[in-house]
N, C-alpha and C positions, 0 to 999 in steps of 0.2 A: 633530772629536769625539775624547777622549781616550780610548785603549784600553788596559787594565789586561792583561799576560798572567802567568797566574801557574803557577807549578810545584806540582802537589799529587798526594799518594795518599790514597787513599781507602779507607775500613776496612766495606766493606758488612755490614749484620746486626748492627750494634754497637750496645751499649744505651748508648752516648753519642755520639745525634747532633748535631753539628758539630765548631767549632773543636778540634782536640786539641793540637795542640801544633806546632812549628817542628822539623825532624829536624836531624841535626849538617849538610848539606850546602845550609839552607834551604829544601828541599821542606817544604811545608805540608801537613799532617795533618786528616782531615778525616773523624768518624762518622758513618755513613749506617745510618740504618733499615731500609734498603730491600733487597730482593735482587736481588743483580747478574743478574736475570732480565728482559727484553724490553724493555730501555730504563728499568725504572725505577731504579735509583739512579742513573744520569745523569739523570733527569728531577728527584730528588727535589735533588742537586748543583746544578746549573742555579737549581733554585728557591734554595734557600739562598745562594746568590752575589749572585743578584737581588737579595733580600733585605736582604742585609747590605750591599749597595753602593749599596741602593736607585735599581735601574732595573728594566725590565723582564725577564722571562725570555727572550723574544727577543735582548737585550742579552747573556747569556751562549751562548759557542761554545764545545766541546769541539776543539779546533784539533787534536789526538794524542790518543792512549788511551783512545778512547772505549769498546774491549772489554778494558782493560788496569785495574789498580788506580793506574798510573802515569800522569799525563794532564796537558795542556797545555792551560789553558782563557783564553779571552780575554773580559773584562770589557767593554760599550761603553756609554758614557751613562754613568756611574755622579757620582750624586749626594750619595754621602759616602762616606767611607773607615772602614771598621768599625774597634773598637780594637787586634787582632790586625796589621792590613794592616802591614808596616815594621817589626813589632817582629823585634829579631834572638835 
């Protein structure tokens, strides 16, 4: 099974949840609704990965940064590559 890892920060409480943009060092940017309160905007992260890469949420790990805005997450299963994924 192929495993996606991807470098991202994450912008909790932002009225534009997802994709935001690519930063100059290719960390991926990403708006979360949610507040960095008791797991949920890593839960809501999780979900939106699933999502867009269409696999499960069990398919997404927060491998680092799980209490960080800076986090290291691993994709598994993933059955398409959203349009964002590879762009520089």
């Amino acid at each position: 099974m192929t495993r996606i890892v991807l470098d991202l920060k994450v912008v909790p409480r932002s009225s534009r949840p997802g994709y935001l943009g690519r930063m100059a060092d290719g960390t991926l940017r990403f708006g979360l609704s949610s507040p960095p309160v008791d797991g949920k905007a890593n839960r809501e992260l999780a979900e939106m990965l699933a999502e867009a890469f269409g696999t499960r949420r069990s398919g997404v790990e927060i491998l680092s940064g799980s209490a960080s805005r800076r986090k290291r997450v691993a994709v598994a299963g993933a059955t398409r590559r959203p349009g964002w994924y590879g762009r520089s």
